[in-house]
Backbone as ProteinMPNN parsed JSONL, in Angstrom:
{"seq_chain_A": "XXXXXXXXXXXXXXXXXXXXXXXXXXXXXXXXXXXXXXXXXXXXXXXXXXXXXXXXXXXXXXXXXXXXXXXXXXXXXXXXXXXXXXXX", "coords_chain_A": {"N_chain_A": [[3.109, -12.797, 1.446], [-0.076, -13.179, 1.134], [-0.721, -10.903, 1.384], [0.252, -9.594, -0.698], [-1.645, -11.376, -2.631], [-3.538, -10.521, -1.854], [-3.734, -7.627, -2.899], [-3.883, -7.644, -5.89], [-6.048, -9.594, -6.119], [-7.705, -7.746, -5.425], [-7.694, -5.479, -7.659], [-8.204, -6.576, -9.369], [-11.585, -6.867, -8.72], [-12.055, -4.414, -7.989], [-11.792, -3.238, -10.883], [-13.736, -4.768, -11.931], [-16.82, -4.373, -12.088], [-18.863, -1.792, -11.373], [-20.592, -2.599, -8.78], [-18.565, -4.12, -7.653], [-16.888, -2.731, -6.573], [-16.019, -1.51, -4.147], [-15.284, -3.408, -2.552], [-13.744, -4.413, -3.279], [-11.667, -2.255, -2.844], [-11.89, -2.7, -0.077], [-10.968, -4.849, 0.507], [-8.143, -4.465, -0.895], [-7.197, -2.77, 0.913], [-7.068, -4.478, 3.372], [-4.734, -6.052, 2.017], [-2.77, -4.14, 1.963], [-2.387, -3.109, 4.833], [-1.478, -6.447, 5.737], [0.741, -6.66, 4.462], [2.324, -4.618, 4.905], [2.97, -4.702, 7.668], [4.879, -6.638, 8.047], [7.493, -6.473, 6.706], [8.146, -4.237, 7.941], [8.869, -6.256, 10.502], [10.055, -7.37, 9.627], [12.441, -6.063, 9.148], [13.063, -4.999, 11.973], [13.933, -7.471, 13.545], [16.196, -8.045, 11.761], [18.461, -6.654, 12.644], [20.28, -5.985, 15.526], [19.792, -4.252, 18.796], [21.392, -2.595, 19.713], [22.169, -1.583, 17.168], [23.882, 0.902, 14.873], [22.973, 0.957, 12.373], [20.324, 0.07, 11.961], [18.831, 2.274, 12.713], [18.655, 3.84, 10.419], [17.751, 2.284, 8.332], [15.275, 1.703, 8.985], [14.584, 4.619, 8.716], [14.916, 5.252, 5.99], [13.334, 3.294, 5.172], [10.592, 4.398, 5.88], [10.812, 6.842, 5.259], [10.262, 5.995, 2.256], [8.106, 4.76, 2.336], [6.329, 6.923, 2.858], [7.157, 8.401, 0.217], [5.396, 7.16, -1.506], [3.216, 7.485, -0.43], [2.492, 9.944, -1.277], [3.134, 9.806, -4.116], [1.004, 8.571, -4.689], [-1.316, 9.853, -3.709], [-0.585, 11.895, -5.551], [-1.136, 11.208, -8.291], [-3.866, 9.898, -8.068], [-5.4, 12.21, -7.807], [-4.596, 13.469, -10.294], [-5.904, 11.322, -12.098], [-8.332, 12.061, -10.875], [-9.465, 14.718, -11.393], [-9.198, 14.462, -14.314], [-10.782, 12.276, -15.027], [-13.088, 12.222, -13.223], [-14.557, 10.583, -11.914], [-16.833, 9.462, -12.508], [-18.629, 7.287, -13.149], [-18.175, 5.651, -11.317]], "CA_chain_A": [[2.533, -13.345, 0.224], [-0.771, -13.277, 1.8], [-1.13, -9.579, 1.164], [0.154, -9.488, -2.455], [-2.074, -11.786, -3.634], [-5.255, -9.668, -1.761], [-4.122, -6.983, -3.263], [-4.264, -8.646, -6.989], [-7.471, -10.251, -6.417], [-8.43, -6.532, -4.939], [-7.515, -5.051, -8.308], [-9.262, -7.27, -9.958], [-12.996, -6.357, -8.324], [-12.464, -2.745, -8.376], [-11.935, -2.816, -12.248], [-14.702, -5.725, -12.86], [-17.916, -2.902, -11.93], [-19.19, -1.105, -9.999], [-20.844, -3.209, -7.871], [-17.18, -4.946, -6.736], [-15.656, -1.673, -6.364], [-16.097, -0.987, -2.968], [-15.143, -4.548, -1.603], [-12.202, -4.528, -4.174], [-11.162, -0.743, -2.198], [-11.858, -2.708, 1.424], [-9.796, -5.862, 0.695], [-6.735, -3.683, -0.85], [-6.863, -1.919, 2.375], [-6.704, -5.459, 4.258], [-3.935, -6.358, 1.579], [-1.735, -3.364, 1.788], [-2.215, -3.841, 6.37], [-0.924, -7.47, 5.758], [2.185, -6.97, 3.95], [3.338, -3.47, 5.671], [3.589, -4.905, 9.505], [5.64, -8.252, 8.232], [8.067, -5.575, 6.355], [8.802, -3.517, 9.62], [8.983, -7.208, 12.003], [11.819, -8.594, 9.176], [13.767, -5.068, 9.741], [13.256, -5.295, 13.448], [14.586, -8.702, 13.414], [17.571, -7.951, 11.048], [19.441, -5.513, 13.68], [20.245, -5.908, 17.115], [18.876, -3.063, 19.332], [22.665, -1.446, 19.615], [23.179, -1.498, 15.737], [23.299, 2.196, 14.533], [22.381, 0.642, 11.071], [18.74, -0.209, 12.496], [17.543, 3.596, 12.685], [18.611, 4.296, 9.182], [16.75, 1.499, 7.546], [13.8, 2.587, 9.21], [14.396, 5.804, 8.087], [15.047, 4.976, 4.726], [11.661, 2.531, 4.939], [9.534, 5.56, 6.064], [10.522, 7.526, 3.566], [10.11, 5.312, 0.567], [6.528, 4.774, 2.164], [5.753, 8.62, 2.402], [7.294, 8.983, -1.111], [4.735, 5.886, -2.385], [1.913, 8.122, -0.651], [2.243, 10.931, -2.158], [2.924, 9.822, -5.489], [-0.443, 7.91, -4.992], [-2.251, 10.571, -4.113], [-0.715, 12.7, -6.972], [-1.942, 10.371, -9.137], [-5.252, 9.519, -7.541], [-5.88, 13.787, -7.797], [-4.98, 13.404, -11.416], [-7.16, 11.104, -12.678], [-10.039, 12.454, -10.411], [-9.656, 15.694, -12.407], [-9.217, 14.04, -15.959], [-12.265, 11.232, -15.035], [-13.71, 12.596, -12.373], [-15.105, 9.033, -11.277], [-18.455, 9.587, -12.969], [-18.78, 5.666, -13.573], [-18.079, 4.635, -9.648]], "C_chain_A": [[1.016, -13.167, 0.238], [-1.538, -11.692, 1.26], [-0.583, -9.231, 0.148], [-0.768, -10.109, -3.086], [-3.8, -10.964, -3.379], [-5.495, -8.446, -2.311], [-4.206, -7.124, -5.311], [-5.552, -8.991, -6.563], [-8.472, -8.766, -5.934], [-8.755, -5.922, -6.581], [-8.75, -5.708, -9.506], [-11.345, -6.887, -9.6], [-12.54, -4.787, -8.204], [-12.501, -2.443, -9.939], [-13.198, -3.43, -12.742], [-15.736, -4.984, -13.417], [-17.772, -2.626, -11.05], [-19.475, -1.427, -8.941], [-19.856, -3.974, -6.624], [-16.538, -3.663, -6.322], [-15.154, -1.456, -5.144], [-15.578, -2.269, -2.278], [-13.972, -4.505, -2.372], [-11.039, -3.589, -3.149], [-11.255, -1.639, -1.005], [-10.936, -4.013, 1.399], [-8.61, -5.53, -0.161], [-6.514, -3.656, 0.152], [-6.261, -3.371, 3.375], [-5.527, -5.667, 3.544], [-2.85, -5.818, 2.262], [-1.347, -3.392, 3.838], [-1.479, -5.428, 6.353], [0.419, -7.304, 5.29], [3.153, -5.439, 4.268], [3.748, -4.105, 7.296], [4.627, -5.811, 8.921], [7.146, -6.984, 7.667], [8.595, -5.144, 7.308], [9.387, -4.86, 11.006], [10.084, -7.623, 11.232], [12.889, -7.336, 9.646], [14.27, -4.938, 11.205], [13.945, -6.399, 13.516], [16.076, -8.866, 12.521], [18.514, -7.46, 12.039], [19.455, -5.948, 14.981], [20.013, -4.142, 17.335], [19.9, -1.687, 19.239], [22.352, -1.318, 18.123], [22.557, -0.105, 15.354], [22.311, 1.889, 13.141], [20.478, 0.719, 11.166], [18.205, 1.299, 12.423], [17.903, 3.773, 11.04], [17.956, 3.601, 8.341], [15.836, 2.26, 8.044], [13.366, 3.812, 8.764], [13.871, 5.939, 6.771], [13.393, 4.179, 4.355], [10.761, 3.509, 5.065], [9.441, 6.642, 5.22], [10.42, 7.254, 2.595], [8.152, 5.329, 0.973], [5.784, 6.197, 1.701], [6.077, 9.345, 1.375], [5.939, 8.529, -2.016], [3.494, 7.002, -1.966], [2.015, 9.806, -1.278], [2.369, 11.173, -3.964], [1.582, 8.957, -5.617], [-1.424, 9.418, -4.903], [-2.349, 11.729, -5.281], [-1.575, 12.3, -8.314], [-3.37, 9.991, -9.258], [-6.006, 11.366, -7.74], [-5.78, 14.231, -9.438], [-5.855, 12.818, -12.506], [-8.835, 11.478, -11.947], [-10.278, 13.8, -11.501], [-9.418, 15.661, -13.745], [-10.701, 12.877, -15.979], [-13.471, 11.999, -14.348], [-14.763, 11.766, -11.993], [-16.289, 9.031, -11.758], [-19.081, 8.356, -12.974], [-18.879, 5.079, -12.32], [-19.617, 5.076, -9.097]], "O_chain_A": [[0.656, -12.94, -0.917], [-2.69, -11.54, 0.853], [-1.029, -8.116, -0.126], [-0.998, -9.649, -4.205], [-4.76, -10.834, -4.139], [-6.611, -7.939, -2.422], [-4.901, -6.221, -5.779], [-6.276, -8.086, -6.978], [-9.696, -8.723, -6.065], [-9.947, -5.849, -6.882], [-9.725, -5.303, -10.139], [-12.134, -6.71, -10.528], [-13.44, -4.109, -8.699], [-13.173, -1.484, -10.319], [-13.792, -2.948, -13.706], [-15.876, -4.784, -14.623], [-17.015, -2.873, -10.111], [-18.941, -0.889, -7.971], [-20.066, -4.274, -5.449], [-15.521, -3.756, -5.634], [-13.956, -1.223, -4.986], [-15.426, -2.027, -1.08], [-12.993, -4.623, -1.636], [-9.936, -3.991, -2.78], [-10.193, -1.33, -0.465], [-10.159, -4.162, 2.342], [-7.858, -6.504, -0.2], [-5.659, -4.408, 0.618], [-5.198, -3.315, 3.994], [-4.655, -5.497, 4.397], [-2.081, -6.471, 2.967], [-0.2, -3.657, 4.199], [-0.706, -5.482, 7.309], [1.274, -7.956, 5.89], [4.325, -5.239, 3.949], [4.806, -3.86, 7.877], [5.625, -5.637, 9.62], [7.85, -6.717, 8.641], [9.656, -5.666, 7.65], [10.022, -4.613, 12.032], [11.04, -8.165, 11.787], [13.901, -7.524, 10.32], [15.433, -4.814, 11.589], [15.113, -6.014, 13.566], [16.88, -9.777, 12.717], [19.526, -8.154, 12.136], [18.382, -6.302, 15.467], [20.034, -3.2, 16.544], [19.677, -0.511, 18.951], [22.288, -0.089, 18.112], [21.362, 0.188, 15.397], [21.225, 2.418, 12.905], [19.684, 1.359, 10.477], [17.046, 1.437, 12.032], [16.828, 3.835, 10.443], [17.455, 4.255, 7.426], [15.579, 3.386, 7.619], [12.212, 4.133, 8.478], [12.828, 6.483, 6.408], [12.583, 4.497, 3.486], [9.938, 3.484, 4.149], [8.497, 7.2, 4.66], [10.449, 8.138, 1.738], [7.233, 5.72, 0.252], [5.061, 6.5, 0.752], [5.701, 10.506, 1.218], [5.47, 9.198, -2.937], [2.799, 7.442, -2.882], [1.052, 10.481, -1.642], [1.997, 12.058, -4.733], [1.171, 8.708, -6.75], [-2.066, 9.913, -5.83], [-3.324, 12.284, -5.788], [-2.359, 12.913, -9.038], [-3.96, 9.801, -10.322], [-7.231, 11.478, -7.783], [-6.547, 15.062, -9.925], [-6.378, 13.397, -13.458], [-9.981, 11.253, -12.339], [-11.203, 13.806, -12.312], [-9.408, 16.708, -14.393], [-11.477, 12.8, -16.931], [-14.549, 12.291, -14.866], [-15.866, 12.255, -11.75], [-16.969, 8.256, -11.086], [-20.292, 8.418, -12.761], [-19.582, 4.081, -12.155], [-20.031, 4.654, -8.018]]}, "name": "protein", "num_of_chains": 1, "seq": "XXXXXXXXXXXXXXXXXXXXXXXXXXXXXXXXXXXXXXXXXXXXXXXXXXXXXXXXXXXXXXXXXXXXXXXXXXXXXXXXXXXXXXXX"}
């Protein structure tokens, strides 16, 4: 919870100005670190160590993340070349 609401109150100072932008961008970053480890300790904790089930979540979790970054940075490469941040 902890790291949803930092990254909300993140969102918030990177849109306000300029001046928040950069502390908005460094407490995301703490956000999005807070609420990825707890994520990986509930799946660890779901499975015993035998259960085959346990590698395929993980699997399945690692690739939803490395889908999430690359549709960020698709996105983040499209508006740099439609804005091209001139304002930050």
């Amino acid at each position: 919870i902890v790291g949803i609401l930092l990254q909300i109150i993140s969102i918030a100072l990177i849109y306000h100005n300029q001046s928040t932008f950069f502390i908005g961008c460094a407490i995301f970053l703490a956000g999005n670190l807070a609420s990825a480890t707890p994520i990986n300790m509930m799946i660890t904790e779901r499975f015993s160590i035998n259960d085959q089930g346990r590698e395929r979540v993980f699997m399945w979790n690692y690739a939803a993340m490395n889908l999430g970054n690359i549709i960020g940075y698709s996105i983040a490469g499209y508006f740099q070349l439609i804005n091209n941040f001139k304002n930050i």
